[in-house]
C-alpha positions, 0 to 999 in steps of 0.5 A: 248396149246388148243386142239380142239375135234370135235365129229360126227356121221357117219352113213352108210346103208351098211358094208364098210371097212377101211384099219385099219381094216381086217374084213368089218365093220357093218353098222350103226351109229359111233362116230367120234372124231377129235382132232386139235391142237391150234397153235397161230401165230401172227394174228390168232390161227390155229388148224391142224389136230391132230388124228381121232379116231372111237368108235366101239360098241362091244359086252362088250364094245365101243373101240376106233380105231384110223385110217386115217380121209381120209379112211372115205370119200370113204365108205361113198362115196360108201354108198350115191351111193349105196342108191340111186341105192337102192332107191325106188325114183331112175330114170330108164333109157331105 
């Protein structure tokens, strides 16, 4: 069995929330870490999603969470939005 570790930065401007967790997150940069597993089949080696796992820096140490990959999309929907309504660049209308 091969298992396949991707690891990313997820960097958002602003506090957001993820359902793993009660309080709102601070913002700033996490790694991610996405673990597939390999699964041959007769032509090719498929790797479906396994867990997502999210280091958060605390005060003593970095603590790993593992949580939902899909619960990522929508803070880091809301933060492109909000950069832009922030934006110094942005286009104002009336």
């Amino acid at each position: 069995m091969v298992l396949l570790n991707t690891k990313s930065s997820e960097g958002l401007g602003f506090p957001f929330r993820l359902k793993a967790f009660e309080e709102p997150l601070p913002a700033g940069s996490d790694d991610i870490v996405t673990k597939e597993k390999g699964v041959e089949h007769n032509e090719r080696t498929v790797y479906p999603h396994v867990s997502t796992q999210m280091y958060l820096p605390t005060k003593a140490r970095v603590v790993a969470v593992t949580i939902d990959s899909k619960d990522l999309q929508p803070p880091a929907d809301a933060d492109r939005i909000q950069s832009v309504l922030t934006s110094s660049d942005a286009v104002s209308f009336g």
